[in-house]
BALOBA-1460 file (C-alpha; in Angstrom, 3 decimals):
// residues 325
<rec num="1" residu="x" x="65.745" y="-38.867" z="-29.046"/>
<rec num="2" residu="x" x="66.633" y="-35.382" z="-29.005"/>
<rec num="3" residu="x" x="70.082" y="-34.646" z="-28.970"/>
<rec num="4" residu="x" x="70.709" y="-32.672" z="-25.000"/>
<rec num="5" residu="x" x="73.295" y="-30.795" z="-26.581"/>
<rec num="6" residu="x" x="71.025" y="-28.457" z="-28.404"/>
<rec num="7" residu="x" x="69.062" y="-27.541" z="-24.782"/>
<rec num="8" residu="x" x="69.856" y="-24.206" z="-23.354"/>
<rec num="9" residu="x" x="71.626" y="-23.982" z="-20.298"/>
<rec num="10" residu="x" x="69.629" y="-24.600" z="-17.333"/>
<rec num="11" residu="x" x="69.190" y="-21.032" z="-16.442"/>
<rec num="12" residu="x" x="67.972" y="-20.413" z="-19.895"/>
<rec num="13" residu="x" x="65.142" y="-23.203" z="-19.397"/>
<rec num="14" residu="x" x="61.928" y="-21.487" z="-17.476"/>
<rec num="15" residu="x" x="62.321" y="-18.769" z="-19.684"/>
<rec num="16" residu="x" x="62.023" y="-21.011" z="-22.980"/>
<rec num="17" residu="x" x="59.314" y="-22.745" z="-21.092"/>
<rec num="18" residu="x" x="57.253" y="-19.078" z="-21.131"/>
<rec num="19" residu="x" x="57.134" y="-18.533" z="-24.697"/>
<rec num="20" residu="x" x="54.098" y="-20.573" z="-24.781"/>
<rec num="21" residu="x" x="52.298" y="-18.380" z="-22.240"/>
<rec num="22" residu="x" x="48.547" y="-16.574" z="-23.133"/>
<rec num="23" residu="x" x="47.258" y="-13.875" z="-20.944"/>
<rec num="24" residu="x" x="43.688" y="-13.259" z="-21.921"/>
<rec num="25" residu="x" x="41.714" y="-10.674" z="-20.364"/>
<rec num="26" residu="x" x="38.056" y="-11.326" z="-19.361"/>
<rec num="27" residu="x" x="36.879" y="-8.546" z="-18.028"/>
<rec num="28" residu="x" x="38.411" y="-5.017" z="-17.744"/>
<rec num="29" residu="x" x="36.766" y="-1.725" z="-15.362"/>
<rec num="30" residu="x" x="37.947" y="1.747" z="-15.133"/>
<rec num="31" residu="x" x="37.535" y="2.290" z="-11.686"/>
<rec num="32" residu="x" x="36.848" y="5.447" z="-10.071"/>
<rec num="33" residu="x" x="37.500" y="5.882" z="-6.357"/>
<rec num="34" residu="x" x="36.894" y="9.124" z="-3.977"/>
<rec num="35" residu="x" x="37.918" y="8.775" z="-0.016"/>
<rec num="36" residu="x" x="36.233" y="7.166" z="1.732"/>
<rec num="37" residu="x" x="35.926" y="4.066" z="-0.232"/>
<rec num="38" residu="x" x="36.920" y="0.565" z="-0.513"/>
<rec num="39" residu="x" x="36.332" y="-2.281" z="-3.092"/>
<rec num="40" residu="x" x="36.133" y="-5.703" z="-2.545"/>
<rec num="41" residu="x" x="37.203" y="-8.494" z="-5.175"/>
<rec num="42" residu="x" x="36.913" y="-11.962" z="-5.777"/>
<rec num="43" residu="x" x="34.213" y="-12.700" z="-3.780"/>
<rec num="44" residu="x" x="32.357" y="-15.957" z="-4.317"/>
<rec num="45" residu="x" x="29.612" y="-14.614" z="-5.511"/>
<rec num="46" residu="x" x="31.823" y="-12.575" z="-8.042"/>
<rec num="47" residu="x" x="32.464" y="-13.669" z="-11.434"/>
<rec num="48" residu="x" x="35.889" y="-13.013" z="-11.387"/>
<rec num="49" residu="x" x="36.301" y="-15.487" z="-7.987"/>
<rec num="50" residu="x" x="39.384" y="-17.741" z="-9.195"/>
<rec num="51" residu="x" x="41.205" y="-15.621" z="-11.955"/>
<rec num="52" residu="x" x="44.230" y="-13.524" z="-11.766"/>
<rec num="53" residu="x" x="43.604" y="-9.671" z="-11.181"/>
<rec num="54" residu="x" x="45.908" y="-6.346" z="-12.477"/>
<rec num="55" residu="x" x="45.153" y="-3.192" z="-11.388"/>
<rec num="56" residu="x" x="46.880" y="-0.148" z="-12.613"/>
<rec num="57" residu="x" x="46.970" y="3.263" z="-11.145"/>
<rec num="58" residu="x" x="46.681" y="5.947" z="-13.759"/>
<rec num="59" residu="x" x="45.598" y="9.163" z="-10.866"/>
<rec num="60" residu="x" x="45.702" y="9.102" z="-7.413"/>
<rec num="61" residu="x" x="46.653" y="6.599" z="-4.727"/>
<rec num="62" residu="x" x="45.460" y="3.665" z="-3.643"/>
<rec num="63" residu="x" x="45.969" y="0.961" z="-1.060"/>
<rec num="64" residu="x" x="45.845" y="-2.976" z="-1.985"/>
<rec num="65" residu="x" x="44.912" y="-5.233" z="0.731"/>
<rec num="66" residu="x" x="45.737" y="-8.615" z="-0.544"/>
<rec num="67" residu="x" x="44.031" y="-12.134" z="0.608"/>
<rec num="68" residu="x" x="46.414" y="-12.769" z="3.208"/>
<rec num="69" residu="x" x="45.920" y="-9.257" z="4.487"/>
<rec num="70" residu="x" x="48.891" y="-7.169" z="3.678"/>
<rec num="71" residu="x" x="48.389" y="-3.890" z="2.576"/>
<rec num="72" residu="x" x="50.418" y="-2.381" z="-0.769"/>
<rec num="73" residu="x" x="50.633" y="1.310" z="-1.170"/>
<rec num="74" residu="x" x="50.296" y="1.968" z="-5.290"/>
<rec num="75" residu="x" x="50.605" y="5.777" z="-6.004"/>
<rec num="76" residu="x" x="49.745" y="6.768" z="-9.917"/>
<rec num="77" residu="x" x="51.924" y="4.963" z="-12.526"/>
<rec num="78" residu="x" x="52.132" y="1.601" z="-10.055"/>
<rec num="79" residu="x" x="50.564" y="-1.646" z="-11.895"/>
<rec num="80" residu="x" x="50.424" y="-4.873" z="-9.129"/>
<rec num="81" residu="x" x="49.471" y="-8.680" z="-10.511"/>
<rec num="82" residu="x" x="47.442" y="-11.442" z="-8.468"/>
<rec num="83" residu="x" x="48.141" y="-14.082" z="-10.068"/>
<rec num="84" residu="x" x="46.060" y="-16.324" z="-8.430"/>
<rec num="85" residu="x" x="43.382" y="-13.667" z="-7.751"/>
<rec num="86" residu="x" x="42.068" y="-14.126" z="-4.673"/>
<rec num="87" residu="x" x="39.709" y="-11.799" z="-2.018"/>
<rec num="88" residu="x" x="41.775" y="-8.552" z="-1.965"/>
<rec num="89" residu="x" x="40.563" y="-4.636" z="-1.526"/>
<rec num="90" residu="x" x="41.522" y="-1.438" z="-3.254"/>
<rec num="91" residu="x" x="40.844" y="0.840" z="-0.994"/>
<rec num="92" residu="x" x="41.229" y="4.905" z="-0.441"/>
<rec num="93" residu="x" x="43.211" y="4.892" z="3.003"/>
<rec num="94" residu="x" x="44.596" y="1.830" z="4.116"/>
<rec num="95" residu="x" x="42.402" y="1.131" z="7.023"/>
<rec num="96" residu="x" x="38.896" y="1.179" z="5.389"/>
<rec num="97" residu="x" x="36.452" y="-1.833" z="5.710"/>
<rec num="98" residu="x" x="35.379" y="-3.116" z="1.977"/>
<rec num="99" residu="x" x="32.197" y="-3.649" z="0.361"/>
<rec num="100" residu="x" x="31.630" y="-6.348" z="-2.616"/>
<rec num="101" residu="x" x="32.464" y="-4.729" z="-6.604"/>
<rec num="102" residu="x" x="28.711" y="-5.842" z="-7.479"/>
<rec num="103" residu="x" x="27.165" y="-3.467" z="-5.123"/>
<rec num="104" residu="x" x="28.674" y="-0.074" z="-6.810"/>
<rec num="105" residu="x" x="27.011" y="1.477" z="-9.779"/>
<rec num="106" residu="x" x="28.501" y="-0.228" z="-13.161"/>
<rec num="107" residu="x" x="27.595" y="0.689" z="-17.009"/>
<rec num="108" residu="x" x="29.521" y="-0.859" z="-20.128"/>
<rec num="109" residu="x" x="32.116" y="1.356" z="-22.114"/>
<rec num="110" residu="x" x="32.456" y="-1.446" z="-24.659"/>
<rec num="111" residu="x" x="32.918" y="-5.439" z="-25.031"/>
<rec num="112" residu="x" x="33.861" y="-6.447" z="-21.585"/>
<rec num="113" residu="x" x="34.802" y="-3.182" z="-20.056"/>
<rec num="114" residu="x" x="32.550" y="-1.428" z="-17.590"/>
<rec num="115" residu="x" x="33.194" y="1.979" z="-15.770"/>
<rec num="116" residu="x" x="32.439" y="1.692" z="-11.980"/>
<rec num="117" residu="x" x="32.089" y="4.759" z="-9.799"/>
<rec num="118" residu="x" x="33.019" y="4.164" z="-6.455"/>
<rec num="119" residu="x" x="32.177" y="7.626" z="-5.004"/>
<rec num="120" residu="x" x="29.661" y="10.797" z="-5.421"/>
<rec num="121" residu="x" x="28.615" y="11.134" z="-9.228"/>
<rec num="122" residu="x" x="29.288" y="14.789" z="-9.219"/>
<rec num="123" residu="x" x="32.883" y="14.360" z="-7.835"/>
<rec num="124" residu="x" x="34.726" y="11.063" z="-9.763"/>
<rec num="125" residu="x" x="35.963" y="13.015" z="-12.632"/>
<rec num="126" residu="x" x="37.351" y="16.012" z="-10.844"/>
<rec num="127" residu="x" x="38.840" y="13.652" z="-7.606"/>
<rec num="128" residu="x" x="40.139" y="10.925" z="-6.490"/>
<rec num="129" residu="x" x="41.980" y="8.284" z="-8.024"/>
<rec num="130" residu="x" x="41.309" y="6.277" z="-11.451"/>
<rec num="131" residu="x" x="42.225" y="2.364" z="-11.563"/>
<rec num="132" residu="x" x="42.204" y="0.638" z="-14.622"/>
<rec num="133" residu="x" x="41.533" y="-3.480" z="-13.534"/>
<rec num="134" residu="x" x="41.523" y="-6.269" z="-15.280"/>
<rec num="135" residu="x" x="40.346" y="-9.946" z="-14.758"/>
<rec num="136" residu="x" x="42.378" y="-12.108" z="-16.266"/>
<rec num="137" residu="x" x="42.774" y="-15.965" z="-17.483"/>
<rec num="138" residu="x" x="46.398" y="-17.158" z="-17.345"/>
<rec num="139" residu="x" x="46.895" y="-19.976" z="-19.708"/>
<rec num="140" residu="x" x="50.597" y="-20.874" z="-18.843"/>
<rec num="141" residu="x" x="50.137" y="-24.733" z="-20.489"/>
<rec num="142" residu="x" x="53.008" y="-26.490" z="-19.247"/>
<rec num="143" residu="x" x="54.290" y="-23.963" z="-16.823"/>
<rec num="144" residu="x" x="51.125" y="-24.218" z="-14.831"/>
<rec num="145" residu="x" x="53.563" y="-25.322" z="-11.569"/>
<rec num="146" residu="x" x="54.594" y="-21.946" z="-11.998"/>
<rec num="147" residu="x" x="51.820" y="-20.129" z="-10.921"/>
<rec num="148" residu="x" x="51.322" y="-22.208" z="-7.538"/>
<rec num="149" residu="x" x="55.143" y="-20.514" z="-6.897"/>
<rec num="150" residu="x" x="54.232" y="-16.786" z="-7.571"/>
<rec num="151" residu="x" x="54.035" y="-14.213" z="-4.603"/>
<rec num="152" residu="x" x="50.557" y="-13.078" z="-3.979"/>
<rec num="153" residu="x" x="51.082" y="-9.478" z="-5.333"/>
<rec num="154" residu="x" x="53.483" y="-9.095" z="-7.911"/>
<rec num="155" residu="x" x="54.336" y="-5.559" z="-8.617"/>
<rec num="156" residu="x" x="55.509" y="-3.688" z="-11.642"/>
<rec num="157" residu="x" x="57.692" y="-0.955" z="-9.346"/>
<rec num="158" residu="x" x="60.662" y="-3.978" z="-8.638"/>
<rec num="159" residu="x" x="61.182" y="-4.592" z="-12.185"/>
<rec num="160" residu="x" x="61.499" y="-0.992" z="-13.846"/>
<rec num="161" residu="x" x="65.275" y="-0.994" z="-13.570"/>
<rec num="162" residu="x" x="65.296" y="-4.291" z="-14.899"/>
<rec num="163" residu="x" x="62.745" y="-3.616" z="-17.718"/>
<rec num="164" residu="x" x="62.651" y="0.275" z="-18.624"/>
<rec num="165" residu="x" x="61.022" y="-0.535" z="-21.506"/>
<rec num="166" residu="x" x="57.633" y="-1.216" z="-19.230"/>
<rec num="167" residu="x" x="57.409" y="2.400" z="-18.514"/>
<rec num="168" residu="x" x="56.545" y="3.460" z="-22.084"/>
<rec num="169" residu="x" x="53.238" y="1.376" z="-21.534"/>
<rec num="170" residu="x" x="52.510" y="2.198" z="-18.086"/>
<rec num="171" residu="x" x="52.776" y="5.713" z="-18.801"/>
<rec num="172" residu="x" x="50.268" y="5.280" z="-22.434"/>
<rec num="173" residu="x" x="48.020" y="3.092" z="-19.816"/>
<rec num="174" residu="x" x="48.083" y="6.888" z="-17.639"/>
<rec num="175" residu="x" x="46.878" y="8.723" z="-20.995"/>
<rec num="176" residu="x" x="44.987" y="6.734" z="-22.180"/>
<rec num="177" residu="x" x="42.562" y="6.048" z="-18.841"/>
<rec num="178" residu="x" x="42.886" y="9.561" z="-17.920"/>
<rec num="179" residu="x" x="41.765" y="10.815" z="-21.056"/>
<rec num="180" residu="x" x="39.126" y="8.782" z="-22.142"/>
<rec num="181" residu="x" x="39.381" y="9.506" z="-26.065"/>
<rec num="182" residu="x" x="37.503" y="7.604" z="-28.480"/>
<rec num="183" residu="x" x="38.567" y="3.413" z="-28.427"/>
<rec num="184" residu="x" x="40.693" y="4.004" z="-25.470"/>
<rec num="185" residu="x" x="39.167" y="1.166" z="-23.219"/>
<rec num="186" residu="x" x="39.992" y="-1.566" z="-25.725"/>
<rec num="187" residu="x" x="43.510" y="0.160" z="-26.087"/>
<rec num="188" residu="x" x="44.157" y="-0.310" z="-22.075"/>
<rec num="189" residu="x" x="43.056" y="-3.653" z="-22.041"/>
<rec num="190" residu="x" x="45.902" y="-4.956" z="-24.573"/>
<rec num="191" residu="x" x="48.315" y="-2.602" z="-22.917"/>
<rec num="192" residu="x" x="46.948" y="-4.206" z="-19.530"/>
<rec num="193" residu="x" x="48.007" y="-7.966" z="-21.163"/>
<rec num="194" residu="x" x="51.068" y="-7.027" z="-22.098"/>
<rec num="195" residu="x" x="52.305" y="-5.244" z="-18.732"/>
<rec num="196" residu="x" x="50.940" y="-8.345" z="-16.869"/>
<rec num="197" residu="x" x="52.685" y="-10.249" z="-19.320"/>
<rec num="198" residu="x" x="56.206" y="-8.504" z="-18.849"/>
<rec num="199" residu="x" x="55.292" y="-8.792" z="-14.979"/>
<rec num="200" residu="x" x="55.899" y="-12.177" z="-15.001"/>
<rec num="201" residu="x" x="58.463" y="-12.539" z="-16.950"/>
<rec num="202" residu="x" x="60.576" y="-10.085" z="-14.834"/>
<rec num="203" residu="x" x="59.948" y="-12.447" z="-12.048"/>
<rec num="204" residu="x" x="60.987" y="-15.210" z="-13.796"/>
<rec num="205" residu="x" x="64.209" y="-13.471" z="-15.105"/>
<rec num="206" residu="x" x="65.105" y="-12.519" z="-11.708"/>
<rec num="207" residu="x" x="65.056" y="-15.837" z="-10.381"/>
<rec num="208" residu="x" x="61.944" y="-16.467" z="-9.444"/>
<rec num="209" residu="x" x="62.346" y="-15.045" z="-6.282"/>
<rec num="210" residu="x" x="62.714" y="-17.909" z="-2.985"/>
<rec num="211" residu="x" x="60.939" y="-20.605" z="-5.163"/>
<rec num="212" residu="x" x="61.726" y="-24.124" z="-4.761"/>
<rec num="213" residu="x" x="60.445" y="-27.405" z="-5.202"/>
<rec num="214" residu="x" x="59.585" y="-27.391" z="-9.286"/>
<rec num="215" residu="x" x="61.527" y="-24.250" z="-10.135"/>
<rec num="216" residu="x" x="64.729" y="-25.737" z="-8.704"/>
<rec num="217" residu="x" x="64.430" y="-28.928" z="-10.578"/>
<rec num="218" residu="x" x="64.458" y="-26.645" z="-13.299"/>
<rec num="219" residu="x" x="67.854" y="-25.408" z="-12.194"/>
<rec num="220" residu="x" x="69.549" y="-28.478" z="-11.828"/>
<rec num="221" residu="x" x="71.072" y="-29.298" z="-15.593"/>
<rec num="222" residu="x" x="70.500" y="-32.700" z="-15.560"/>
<rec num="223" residu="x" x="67.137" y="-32.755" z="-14.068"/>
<rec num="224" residu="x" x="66.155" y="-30.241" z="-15.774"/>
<rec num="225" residu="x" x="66.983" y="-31.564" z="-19.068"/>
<rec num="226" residu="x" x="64.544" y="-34.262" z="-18.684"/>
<rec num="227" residu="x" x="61.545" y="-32.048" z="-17.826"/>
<rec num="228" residu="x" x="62.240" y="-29.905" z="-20.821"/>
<rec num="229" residu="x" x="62.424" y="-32.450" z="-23.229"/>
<rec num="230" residu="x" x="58.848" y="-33.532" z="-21.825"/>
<rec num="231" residu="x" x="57.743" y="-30.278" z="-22.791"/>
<rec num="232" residu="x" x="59.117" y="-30.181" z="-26.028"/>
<rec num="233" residu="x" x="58.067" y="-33.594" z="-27.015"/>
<rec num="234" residu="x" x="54.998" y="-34.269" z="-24.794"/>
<rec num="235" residu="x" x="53.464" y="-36.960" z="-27.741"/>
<rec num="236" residu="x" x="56.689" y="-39.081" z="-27.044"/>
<rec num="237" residu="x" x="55.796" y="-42.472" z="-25.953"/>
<rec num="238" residu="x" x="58.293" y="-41.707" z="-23.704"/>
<rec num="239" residu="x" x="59.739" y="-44.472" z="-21.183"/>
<rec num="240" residu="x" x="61.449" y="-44.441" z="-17.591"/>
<rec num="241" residu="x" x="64.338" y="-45.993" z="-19.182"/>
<rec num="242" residu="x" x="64.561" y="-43.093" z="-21.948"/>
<rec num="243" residu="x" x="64.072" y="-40.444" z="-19.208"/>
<rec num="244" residu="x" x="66.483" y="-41.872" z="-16.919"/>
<rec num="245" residu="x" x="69.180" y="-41.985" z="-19.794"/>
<rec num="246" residu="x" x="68.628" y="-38.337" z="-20.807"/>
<rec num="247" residu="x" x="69.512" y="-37.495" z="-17.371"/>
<rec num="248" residu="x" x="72.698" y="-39.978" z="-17.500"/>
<rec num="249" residu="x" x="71.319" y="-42.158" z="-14.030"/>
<rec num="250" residu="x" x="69.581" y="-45.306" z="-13.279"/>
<rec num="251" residu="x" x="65.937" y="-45.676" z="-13.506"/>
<rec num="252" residu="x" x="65.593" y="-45.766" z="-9.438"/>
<rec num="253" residu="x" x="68.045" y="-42.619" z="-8.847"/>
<rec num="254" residu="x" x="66.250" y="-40.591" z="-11.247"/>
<rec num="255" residu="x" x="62.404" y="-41.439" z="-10.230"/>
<rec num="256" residu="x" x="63.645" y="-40.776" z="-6.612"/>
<rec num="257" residu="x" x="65.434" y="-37.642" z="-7.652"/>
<rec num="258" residu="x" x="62.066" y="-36.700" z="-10.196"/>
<rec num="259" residu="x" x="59.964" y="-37.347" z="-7.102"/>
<rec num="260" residu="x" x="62.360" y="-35.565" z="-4.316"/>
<rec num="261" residu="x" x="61.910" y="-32.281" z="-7.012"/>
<rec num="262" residu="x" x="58.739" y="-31.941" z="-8.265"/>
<rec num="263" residu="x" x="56.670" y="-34.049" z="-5.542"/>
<rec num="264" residu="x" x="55.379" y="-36.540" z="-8.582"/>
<rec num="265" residu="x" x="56.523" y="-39.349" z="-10.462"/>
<rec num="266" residu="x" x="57.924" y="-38.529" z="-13.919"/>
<rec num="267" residu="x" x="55.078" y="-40.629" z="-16.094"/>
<rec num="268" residu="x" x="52.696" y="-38.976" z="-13.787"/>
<rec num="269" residu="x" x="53.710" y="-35.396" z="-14.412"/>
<rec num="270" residu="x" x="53.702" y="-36.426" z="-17.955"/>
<rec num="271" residu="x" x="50.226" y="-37.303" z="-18.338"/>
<rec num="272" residu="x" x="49.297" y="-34.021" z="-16.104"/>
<rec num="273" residu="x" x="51.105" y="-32.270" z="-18.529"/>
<rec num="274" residu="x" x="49.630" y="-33.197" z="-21.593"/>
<rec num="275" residu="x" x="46.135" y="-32.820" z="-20.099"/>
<rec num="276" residu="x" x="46.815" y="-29.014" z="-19.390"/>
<rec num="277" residu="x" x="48.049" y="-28.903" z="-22.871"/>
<rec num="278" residu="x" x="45.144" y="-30.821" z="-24.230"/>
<rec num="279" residu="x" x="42.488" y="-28.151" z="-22.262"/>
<rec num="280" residu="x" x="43.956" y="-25.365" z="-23.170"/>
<rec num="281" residu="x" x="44.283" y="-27.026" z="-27.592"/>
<rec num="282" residu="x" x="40.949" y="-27.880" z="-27.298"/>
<rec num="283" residu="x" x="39.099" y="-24.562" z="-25.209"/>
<rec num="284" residu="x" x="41.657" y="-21.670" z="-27.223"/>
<rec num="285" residu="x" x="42.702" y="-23.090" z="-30.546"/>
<rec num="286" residu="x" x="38.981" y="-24.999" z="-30.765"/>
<rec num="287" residu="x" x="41.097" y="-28.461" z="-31.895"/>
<rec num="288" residu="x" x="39.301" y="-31.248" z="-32.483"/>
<rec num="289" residu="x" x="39.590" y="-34.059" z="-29.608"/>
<rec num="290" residu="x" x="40.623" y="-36.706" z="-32.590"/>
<rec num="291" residu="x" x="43.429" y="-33.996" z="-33.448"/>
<rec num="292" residu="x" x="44.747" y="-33.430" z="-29.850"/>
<rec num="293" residu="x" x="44.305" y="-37.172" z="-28.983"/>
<rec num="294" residu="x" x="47.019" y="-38.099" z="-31.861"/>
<rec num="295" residu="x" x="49.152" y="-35.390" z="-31.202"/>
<rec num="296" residu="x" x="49.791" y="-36.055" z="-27.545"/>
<rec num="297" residu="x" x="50.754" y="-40.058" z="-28.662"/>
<rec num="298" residu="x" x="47.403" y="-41.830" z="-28.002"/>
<rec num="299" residu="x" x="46.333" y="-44.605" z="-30.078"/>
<rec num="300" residu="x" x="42.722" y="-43.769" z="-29.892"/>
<rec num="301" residu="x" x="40.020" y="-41.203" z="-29.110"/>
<rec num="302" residu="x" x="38.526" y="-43.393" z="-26.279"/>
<rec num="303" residu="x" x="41.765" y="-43.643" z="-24.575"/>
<rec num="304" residu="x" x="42.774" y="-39.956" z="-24.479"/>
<rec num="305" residu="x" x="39.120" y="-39.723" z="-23.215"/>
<rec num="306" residu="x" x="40.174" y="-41.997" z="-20.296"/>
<rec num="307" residu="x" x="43.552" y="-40.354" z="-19.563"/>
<rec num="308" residu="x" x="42.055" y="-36.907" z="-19.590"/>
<rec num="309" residu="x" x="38.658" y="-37.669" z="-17.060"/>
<rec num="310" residu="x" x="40.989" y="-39.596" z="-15.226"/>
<rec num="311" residu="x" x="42.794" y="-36.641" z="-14.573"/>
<rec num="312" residu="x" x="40.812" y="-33.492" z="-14.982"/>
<rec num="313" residu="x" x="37.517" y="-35.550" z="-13.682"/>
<rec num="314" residu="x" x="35.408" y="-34.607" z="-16.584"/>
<rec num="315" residu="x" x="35.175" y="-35.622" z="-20.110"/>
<rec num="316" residu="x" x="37.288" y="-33.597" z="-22.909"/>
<rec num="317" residu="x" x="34.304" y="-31.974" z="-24.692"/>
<rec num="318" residu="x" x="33.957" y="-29.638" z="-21.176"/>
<rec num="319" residu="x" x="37.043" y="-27.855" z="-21.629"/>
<rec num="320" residu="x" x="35.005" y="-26.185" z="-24.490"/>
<rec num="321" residu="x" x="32.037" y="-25.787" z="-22.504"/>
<rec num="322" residu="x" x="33.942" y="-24.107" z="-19.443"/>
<rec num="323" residu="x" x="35.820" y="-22.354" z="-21.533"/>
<rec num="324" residu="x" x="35.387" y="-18.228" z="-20.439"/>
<rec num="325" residu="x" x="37.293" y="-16.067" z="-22.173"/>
């Protein structure tokens, strides 16, 4: 068994827990927006319906209505994160009803970036205000409890105290969109990954702001000793008697505590958490479902198989075939 010792403290934990995060961006638009306009995302019928959404201001202002409705002023140089995506508006004044993203003029720039006009043809370039969006696939493996915890809007402006070294970016995103030189759209979107990127990890070294439930499990040494050394080891034919002694309790005081914290049982969460890890082994790094079935402890093909349609509700060779990005 790993020796506890050599565990950061518990503070230390969710952000050891991060280093395994991927941000991938799907789909990126320079966005250009004259009053009075207002774009809608995340519609059903969108593509992007499901996946987390940045926008960055690089000219102008803009107002972000969010899915539950509240409104986010975000003046050039502001960059805001939906995590969770979500039907949410950029509009020019804050009061403006929204029509769907699909139904304003679109051509391609390059490989997954488009420029949309939102406005008069004759008047984008010398007016109104230039967004740079991206839609975005989060693959946080093990975190994944994470994102369920994670305001609606998350914005860059509460962290630049924090993390001055953000600004440098945000302010090459600015060039870069404004001036439209040669490769600059595939420039912005790996500047957009990484601000999104630093967005959360701000968040996460601030405290995660009010979040309970998992994150403070996380924060409890003991407890959160256990759920780390699941992560680390996640092929470990690990026991409830092995778990229970990491945490230095009996069996039934730590599967009540487990439970109390995360709102599962600790073989449960296990097997949830190697079937994120399997998806994302076999859709990103193209593994081989032999490979990924003996590295997450099972004896056979067939019965990681099992473990993962009983979980995900479809067989293992679909995480390929769903795979977007």
């Amino acid at each position: 068994m790993a020796d506890p010792s050599s565990y950061p403290p518990a503070a230390d934990l969710i952000s050891e827990l991060l280093m395994g995060m991927r941000i991938d961006g799907v789909r990126y638009r320079r966005i250009q927006i004259t009053d009075p306009c207002g774009i809608r995302f995340g519609d059903d019928a969108d593509a992007d319906g499901g996946w987390a959404q940045f926008h960055f201001v690089a000219r102008g202002t803009v107002f972000l209505r969010s899915p539950a409705g509240v409104v986010h002023r975000l003046a050039a140089g502001d960059a805001a994160l939906l995590p969770r995506g979500g039907v949410h508006a950029l509009l020019s004044a804050p009061d403006l009803p929204a029509r769907d993203l699909a139904g304003f003029q679109a051509h391609t720039i390059c490989e997954r970036v488009e420029m949309v006009r939102a406005c008069d043809g004759d008047a984008c370039p010398q007016s109104g205000a230039v967004v740079f969006s991206g839609c975005m696939a989060f693959d946080l493996g093990g975190m994944h409890p994470l994102l369920a915890l994670m305001p609606e809007v998350m914005s860059v402006a509460t962290l630049l105290d924090r993390n001055p070294e953000i600004l440098p970016m945000l302010e090459a995103m600015e060039r870069e969109a404004c001036a439209g030189r040669a490769g600059f759209a595939a420039i912005l979107a790996r500047l957009a990954d990484v601000v999104a990127a630093s967005i959360i990890r701000g968040w996460v070294e601030c405290g995660c702001g009010e979040a309970t439930g998992w994150v403070q499990a996380l924060r409890d040494p003991r407890l959160g000793r256990v759920i780390l050394a699941m992560h680390r080891e996640p092929g470990r034919a690990w026991t409830l008697v092995e778990l229970a002694a990491l945490m230095g309790a009996s069996r039934s005081v730590f599967a009540e505590r487990f439970l109390a914290a995360t709102g599962t049982t600790p073989l449960r969460y296990l097997t949830d958490l190697r079937m994120r890890l399997a998806a994302g082994w076999i859709a990103r790094e193209r593994q081989s479902i032999d490979s990924v079935a003996e590295r997450l402890g099972y004896a056979s093909q067939a019965a990681f198989s099992r473990a993962f349609k009983r979980v995900t509700g479809h067989p293992p060779g679909m995480a390929r075939l769903d795979h977007h990005v």
